[in-house]
PDB file as gemmi writes it, atoms N, CA and C in Angstrom:
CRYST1    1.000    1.000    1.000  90.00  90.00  90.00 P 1                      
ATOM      1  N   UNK A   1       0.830  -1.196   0.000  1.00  0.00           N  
ATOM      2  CA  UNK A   1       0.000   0.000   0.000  1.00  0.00           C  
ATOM      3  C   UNK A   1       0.876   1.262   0.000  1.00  0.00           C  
ATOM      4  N   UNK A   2       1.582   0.996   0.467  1.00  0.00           N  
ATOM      5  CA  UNK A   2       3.143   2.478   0.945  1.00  0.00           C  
ATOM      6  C   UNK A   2       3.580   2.576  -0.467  1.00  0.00           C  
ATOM      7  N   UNK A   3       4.062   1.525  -0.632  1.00  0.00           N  
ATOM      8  CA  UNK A   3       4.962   1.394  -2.148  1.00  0.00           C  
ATOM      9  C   UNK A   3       3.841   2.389  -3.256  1.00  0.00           C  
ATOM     10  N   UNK A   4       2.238   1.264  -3.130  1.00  0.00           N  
ATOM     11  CA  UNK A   4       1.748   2.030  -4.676  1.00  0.00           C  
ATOM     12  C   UNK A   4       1.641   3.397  -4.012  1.00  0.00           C  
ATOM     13  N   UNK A   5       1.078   3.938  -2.944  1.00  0.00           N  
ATOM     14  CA  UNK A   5       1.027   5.492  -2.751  1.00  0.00           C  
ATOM     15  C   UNK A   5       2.223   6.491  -3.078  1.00  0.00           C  
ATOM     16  N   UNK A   6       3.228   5.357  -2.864  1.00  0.00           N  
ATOM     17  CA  UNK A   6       4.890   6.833  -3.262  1.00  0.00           C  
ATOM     18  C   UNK A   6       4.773   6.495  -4.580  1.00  0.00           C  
ATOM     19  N   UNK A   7       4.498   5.446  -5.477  1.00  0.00           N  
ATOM     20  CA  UNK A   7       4.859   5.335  -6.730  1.00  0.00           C  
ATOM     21  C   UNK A   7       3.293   6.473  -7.395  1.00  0.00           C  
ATOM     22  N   UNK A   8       2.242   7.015  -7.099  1.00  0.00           N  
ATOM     23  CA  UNK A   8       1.193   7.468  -7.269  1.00  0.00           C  
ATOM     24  C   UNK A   8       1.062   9.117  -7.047  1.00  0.00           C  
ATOM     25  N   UNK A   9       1.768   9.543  -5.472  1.00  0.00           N  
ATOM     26  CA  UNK A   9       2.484  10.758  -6.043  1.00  0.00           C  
ATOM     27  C   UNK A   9       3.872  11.502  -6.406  1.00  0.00           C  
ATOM     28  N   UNK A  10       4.451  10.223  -6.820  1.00  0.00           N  
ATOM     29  CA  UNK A  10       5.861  10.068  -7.464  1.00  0.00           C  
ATOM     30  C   UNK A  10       5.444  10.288  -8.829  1.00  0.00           C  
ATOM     31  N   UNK A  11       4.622   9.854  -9.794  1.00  0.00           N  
ATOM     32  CA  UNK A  11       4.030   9.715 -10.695  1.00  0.00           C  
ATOM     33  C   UNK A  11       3.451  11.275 -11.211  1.00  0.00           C  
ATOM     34  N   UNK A  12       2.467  11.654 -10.114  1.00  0.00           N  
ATOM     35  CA  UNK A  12       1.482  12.908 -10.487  1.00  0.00           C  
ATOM     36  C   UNK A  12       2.596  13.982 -10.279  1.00  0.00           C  
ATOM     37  N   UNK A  13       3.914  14.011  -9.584  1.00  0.00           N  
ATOM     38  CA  UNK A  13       4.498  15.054  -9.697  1.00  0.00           C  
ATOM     39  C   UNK A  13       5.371  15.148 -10.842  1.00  0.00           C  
ATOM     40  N   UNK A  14       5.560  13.982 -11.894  1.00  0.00           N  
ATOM     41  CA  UNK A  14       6.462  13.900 -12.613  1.00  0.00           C  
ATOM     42  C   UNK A  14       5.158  14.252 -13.784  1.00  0.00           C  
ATOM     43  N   UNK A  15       4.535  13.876 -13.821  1.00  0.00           N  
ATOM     44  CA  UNK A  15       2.855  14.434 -14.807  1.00  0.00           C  
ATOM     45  C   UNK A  15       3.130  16.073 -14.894  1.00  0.00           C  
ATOM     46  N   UNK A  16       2.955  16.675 -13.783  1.00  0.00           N  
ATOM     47  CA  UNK A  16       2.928  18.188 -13.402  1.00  0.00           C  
ATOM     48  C   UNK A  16       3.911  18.469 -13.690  1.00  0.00           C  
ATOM     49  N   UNK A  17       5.180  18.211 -13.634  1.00  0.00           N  
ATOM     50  CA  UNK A  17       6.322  18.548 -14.013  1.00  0.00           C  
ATOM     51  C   UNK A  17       6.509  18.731 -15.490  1.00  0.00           C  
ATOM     52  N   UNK A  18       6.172  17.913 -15.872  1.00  0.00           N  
ATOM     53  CA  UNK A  18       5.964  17.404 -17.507  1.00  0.00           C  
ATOM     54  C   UNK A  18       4.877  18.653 -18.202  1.00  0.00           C  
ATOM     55  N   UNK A  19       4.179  19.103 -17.810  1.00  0.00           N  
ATOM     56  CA  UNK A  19       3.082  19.708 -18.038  1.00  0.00           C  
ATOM     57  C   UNK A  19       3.761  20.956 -17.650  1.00  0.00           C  
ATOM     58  N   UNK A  20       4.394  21.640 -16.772  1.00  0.00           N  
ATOM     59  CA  UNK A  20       4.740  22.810 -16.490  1.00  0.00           C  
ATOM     60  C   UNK A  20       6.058  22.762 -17.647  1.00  0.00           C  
ATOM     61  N   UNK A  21       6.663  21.897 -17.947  1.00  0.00           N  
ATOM     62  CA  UNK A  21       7.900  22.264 -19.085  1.00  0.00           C  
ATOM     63  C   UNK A  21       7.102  22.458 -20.287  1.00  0.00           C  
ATOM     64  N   UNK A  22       6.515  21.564 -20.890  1.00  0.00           N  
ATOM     65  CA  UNK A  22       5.217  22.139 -21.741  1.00  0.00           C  
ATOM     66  C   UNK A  22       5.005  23.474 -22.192  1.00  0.00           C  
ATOM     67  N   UNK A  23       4.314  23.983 -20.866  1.00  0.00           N  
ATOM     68  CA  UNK A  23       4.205  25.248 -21.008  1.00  0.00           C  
ATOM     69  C   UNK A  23       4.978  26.496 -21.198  1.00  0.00           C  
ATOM     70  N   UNK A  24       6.082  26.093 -20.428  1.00  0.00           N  
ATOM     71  CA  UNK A  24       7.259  27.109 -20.515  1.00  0.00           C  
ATOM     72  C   UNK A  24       7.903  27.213 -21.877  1.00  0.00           C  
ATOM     73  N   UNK A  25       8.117  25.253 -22.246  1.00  0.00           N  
ATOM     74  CA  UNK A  25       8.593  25.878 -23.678  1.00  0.00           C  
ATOM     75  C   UNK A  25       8.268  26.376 -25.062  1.00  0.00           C  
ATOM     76  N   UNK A  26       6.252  26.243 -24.756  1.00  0.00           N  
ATOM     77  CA  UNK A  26       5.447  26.603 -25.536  1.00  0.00           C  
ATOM     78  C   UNK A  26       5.716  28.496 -25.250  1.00  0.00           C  
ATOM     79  N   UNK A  27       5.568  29.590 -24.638  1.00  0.00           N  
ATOM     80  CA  UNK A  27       5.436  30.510 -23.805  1.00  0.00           C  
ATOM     81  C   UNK A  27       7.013  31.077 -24.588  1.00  0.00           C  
ATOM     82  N   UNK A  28       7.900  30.110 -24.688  1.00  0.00           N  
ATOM     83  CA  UNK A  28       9.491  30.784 -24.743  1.00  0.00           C  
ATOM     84  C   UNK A  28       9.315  30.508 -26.421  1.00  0.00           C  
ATOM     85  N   UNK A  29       8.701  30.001 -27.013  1.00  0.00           N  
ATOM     86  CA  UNK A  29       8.554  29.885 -28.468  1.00  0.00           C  
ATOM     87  C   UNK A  29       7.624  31.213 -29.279  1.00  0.00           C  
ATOM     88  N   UNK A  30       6.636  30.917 -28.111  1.00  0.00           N  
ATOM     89  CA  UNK A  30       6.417  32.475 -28.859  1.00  0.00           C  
ATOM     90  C   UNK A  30       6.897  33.802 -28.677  1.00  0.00           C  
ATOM     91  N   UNK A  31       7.657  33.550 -27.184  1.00  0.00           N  
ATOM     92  CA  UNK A  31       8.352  35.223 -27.157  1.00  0.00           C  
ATOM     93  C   UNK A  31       9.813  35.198 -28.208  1.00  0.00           C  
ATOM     94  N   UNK A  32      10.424  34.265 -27.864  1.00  0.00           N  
ATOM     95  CA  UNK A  32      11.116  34.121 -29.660  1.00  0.00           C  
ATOM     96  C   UNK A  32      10.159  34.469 -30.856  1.00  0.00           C  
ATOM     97  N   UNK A  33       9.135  34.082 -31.408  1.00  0.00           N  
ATOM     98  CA  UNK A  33       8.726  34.732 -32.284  1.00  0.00           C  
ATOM     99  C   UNK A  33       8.152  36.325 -32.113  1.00  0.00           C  
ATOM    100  N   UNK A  34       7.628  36.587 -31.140  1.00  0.00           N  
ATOM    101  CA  UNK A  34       7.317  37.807 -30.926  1.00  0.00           C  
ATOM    102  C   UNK A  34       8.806  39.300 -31.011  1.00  0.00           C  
ATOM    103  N   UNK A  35      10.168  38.576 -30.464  1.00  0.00           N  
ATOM    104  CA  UNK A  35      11.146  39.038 -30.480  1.00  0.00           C  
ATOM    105  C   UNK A  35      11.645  39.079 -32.385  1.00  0.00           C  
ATOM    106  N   UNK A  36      11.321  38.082 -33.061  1.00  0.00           N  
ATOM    107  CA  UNK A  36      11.762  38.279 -34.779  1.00  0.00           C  
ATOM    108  C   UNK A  36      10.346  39.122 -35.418  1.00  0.00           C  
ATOM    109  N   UNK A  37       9.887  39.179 -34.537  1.00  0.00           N  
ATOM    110  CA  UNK A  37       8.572  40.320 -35.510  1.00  0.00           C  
ATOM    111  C   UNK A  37       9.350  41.446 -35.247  1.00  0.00           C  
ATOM    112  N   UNK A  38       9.441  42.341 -34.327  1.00  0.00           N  
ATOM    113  CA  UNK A  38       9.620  43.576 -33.528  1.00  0.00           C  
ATOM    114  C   UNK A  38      11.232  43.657 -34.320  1.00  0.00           C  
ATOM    115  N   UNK A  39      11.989  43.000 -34.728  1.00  0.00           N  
ATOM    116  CA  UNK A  39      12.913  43.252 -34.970  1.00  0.00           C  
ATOM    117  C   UNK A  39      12.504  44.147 -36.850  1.00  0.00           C  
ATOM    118  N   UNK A  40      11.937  44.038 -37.235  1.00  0.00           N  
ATOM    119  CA  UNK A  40      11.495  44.337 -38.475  1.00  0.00           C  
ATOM    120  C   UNK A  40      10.202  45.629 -38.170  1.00  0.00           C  
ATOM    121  N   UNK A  41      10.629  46.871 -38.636  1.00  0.00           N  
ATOM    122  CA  UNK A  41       9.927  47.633 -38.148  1.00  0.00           C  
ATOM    123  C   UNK A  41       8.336  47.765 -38.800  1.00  0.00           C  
ATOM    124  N   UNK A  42       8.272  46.981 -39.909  1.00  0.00           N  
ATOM    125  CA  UNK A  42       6.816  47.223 -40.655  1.00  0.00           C  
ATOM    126  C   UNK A  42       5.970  46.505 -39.487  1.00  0.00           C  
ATOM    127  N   UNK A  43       6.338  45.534 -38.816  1.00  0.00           N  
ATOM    128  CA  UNK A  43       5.805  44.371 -37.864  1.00  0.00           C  
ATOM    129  C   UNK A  43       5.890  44.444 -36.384  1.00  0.00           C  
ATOM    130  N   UNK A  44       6.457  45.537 -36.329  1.00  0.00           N  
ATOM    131  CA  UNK A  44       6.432  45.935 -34.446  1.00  0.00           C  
ATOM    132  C   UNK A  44       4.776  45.542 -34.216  1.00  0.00           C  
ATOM    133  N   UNK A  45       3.564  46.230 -34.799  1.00  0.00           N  
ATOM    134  CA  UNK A  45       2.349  46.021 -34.092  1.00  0.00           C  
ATOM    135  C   UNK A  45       1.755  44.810 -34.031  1.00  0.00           C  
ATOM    136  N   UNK A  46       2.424  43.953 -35.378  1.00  0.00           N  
ATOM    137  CA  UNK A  46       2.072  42.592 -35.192  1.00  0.00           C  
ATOM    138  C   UNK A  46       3.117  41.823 -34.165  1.00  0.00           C  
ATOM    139  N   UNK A  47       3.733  42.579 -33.792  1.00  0.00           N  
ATOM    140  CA  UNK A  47       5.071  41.348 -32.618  1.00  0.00           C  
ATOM    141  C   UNK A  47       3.811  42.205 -31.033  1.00  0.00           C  
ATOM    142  N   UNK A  48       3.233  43.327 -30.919  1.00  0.00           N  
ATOM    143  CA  UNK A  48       2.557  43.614 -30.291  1.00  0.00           C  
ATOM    144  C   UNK A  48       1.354  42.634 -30.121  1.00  0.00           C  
ATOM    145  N   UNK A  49       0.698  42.895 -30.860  1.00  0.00           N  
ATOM    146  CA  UNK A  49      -0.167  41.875 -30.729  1.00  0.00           C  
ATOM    147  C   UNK A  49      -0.022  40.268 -30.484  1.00  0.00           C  
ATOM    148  N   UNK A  50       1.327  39.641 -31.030  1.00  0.00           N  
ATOM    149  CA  UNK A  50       1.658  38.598 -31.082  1.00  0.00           C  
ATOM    150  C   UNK A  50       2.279  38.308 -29.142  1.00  0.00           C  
ATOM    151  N   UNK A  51       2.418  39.761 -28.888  1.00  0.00           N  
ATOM    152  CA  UNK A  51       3.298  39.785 -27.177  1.00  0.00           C  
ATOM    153  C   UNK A  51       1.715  39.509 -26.366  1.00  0.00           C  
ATOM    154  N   UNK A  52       0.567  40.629 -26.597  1.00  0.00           N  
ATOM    155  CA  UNK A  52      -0.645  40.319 -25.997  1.00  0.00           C  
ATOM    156  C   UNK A  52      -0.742  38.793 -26.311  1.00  0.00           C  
ATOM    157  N   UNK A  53      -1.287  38.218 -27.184  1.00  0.00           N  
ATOM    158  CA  UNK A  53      -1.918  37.333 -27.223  1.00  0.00           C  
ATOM    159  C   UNK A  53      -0.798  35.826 -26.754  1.00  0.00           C  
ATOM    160  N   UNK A  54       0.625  35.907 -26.443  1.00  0.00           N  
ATOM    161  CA  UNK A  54       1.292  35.176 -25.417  1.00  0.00           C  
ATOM    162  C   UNK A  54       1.091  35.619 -23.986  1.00  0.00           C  
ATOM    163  N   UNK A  55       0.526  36.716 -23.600  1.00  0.00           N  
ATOM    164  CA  UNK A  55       0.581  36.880 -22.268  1.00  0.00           C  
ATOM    165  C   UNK A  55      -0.725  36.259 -21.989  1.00  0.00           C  
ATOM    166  N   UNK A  56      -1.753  36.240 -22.827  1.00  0.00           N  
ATOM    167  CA  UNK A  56      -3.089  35.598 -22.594  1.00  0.00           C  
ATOM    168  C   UNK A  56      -3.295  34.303 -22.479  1.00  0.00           C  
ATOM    169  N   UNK A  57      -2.483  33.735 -23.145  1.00  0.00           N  
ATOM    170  CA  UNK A  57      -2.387  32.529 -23.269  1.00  0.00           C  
ATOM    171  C   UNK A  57      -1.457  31.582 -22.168  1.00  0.00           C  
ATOM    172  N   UNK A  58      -0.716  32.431 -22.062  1.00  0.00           N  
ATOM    173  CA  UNK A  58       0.509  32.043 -20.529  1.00  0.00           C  
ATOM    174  C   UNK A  58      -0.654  31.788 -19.102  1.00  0.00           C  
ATOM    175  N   UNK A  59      -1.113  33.115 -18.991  1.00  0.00           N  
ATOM    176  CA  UNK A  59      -1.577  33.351 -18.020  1.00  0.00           C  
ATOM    177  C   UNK A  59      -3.541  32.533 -18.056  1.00  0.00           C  
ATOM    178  N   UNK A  60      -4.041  31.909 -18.971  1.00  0.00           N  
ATOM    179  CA  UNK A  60      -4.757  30.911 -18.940  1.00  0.00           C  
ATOM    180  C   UNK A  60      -4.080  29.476 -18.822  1.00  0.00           C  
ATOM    181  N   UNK A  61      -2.953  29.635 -19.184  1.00  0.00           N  
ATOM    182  CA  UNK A  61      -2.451  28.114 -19.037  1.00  0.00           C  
ATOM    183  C   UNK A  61      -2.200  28.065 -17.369  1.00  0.00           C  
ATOM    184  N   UNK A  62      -1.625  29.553 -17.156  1.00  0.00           N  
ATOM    185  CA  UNK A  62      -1.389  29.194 -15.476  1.00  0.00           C  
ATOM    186  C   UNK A  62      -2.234  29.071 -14.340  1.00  0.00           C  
ATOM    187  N   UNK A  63      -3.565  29.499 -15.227  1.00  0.00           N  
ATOM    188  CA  UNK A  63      -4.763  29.285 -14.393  1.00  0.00           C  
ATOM    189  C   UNK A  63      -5.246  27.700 -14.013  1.00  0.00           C  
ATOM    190  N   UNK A  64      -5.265  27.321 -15.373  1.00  0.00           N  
ATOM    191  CA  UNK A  64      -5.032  26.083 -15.608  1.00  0.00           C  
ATOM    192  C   UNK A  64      -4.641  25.303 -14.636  1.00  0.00           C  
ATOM    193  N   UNK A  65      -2.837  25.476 -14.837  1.00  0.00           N  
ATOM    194  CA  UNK A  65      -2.374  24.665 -13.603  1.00  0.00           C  
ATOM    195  C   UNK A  65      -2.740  25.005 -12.503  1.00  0.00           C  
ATOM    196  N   UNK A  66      -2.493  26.013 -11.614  1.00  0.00           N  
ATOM    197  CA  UNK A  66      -3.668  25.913 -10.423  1.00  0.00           C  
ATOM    198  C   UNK A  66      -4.072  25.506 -10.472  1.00  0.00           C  
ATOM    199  N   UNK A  67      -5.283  25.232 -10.946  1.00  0.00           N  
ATOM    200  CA  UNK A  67      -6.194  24.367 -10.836  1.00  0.00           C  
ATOM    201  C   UNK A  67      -6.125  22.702 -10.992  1.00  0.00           C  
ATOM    202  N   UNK A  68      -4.952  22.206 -11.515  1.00  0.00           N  
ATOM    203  CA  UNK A  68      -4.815  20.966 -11.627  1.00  0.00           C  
ATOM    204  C   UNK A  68      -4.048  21.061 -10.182  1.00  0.00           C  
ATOM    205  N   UNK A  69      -3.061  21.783 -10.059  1.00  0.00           N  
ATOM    206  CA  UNK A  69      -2.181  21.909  -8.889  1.00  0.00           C  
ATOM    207  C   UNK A  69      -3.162  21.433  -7.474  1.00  0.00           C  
ATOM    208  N   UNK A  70      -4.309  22.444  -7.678  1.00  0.00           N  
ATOM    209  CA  UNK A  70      -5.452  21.922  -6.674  1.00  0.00           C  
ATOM    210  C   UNK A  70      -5.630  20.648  -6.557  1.00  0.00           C  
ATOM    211  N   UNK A  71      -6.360  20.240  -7.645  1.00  0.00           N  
ATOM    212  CA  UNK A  71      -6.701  18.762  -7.756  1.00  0.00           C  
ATOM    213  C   UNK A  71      -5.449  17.698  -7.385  1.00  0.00           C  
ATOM    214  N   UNK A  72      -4.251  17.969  -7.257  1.00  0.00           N  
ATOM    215  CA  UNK A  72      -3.298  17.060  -7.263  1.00  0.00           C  
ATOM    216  C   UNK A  72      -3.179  17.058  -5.732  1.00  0.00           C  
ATOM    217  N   UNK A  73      -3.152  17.967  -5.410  1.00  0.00           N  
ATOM    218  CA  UNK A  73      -3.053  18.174  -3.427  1.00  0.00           C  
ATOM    219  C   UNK A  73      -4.469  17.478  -3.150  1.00  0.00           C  
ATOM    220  N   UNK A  74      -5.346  17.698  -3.739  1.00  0.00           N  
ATOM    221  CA  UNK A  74      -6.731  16.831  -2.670  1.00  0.00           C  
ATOM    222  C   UNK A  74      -6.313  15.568  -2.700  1.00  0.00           C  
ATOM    223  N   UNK A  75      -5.965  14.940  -4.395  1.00  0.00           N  
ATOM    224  CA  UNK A  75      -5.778  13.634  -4.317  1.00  0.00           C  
ATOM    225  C   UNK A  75      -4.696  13.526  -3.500  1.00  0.00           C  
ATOM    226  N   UNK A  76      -3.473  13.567  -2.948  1.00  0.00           N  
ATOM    227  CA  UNK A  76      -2.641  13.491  -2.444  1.00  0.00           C  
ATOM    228  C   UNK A  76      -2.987  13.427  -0.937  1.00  0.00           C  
ATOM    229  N   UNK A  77      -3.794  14.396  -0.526  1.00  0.00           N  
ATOM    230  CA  UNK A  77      -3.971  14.317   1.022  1.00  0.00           C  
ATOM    231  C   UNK A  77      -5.571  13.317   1.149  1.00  0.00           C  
ATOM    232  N   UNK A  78      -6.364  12.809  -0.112  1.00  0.00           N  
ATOM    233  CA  UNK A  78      -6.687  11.513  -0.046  1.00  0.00           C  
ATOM    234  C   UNK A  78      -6.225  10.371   0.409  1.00  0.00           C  
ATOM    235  N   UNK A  79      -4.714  10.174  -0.380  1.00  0.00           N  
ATOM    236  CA  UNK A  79      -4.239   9.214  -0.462  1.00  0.00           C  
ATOM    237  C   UNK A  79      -3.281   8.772   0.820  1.00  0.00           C  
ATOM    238  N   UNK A  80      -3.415  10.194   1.829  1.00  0.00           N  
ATOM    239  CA  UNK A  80      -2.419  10.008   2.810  1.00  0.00           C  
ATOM    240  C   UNK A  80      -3.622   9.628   3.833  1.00  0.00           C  
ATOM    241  N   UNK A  81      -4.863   9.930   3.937  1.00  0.00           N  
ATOM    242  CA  UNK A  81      -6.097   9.926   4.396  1.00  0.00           C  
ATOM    243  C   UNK A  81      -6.038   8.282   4.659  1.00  0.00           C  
ATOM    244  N   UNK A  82      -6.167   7.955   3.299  1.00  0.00           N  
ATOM    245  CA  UNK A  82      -6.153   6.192   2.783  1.00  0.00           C  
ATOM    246  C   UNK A  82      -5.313   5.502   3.633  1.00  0.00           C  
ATOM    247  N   UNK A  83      -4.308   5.974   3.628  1.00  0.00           N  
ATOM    248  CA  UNK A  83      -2.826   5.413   4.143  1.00  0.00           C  
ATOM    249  C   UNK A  83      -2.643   5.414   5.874  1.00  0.00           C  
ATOM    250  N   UNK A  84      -3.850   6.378   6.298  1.00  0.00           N  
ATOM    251  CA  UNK A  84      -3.289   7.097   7.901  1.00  0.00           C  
ATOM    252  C   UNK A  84      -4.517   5.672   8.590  1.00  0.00           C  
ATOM    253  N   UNK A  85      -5.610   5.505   7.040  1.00  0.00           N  
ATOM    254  CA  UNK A  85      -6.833   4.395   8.031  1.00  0.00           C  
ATOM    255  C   UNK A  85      -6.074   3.354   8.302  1.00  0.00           C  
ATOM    256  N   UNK A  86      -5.021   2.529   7.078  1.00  0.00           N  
ATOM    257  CA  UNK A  86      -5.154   1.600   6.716  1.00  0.00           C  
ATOM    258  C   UNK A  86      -3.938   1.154   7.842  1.00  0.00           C  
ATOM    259  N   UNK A  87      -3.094   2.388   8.256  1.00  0.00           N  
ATOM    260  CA  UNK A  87      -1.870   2.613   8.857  1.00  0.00           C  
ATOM    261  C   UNK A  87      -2.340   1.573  10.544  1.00  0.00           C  
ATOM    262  N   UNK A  88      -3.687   2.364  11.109  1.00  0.00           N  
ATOM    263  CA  UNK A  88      -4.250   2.596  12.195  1.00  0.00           C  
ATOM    264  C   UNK A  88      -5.232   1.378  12.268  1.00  0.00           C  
ATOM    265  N   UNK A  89      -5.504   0.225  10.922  1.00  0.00           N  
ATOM    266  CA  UNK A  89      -6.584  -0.832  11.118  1.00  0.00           C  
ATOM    267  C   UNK A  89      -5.948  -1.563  11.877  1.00  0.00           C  
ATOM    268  N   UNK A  90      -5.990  -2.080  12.657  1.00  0.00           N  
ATOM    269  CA  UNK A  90      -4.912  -2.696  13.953  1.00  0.00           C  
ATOM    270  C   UNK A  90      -5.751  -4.370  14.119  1.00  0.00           C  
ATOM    271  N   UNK A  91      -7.176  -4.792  13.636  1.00  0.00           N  
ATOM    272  CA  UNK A  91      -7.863  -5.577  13.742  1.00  0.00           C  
ATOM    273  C   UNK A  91      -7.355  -7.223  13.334  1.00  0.00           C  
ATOM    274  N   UNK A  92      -6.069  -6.981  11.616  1.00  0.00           N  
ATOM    275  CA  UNK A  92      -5.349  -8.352  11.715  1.00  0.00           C  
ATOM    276  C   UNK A  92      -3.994  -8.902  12.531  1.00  0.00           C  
ATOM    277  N   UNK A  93      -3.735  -7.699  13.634  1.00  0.00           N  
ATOM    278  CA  UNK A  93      -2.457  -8.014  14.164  1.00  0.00           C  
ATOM    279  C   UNK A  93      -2.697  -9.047  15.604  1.00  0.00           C  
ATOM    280  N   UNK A  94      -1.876  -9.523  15.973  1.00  0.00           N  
ATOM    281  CA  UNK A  94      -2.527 -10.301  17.520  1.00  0.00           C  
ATOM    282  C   UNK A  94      -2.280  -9.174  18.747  1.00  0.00           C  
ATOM    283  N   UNK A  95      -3.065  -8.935  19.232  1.00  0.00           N  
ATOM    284  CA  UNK A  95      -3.863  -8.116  20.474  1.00  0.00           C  
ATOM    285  C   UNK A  95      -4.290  -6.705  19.942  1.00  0.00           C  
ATOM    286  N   UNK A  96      -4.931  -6.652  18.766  1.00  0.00           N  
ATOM    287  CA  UNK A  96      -5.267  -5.919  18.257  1.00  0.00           C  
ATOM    288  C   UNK A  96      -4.262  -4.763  18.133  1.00  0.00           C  
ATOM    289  N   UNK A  97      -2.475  -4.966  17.952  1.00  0.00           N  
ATOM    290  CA  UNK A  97      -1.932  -4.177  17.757  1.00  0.00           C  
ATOM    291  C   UNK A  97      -0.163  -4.587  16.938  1.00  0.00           C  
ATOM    292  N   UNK A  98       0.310  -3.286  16.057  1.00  0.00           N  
ATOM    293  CA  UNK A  98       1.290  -3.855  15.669  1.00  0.00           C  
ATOM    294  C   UNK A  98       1.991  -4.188  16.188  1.00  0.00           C  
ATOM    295  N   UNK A  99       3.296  -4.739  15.721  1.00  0.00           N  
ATOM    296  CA  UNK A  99       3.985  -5.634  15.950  1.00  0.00           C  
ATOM    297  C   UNK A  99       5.266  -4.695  16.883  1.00  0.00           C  
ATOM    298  N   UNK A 100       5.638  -4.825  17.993  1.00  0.00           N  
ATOM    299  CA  UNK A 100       6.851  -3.887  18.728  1.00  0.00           C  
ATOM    300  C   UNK A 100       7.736  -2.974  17.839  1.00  0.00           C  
ATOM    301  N   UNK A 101       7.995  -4.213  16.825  1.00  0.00           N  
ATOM    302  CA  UNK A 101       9.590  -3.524  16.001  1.00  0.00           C  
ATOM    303  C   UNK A 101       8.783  -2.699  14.961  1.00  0.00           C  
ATOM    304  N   UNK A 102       7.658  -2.588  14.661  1.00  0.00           N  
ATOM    305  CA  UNK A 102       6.665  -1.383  14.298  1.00  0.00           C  
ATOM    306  C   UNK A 102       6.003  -0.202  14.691  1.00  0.00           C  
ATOM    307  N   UNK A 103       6.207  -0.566  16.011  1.00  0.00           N  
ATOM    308  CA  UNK A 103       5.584   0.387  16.480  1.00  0.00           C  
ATOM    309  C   UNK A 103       6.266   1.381  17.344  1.00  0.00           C  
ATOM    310  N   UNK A 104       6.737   0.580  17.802  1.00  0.00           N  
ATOM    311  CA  UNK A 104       8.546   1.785  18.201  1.00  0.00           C  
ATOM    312  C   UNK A 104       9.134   2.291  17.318  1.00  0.00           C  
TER     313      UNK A 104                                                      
END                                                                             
């Protein structure tokens, strides 16, 4: 039960992790392109517009994560929830308790 719970948010942080590089290197692709517009002066308003519409998009993606960020902490303090019952079911041990070299 220990094992699958570390391998579960061992897992969702390497997900989130994965997902936050994602974004960053999506975010650094367009300010590179936004940086070769602006360099060309007919296109400054389109590297403008091209700068708005990366900041909009950054900042929905980061909403985003929050919000998964959320969801990853409930499941997580679920799973420690899971772990604190299953820790504390004391009912298959003999005298209804663990074992010394466990419990010390």
């Amino acid at each position: 039960m220990i094992c699958k719970w570390l391998y579960d948010v061992g897992k969702r942080n390497v997900d989130y992790a994965t997902e936050i590089v994602k974004l960053l290197v999506d975010i650094g692709l367009k300010l590179v392109k936004v940086g070769a517009d602006a360099l060309a002066v007919k296109a400054i308003q389109f590297a403008l517009d091209g700068l708005a519409d990366a900041v909009k998009q950054s900042l929905q993606a980061a909403i985003v994560q929050l919000v998964e960020l959320g969801k990853q902490f409930t499941a997580t303090l679920g799973d420690a929830r899971d772990l604190l019952a299953r820790r504390n079911d004391h009912g298959a041990f003999e005298d209804g308790r663990w074992p010394q070299a466990v419990y010390n």
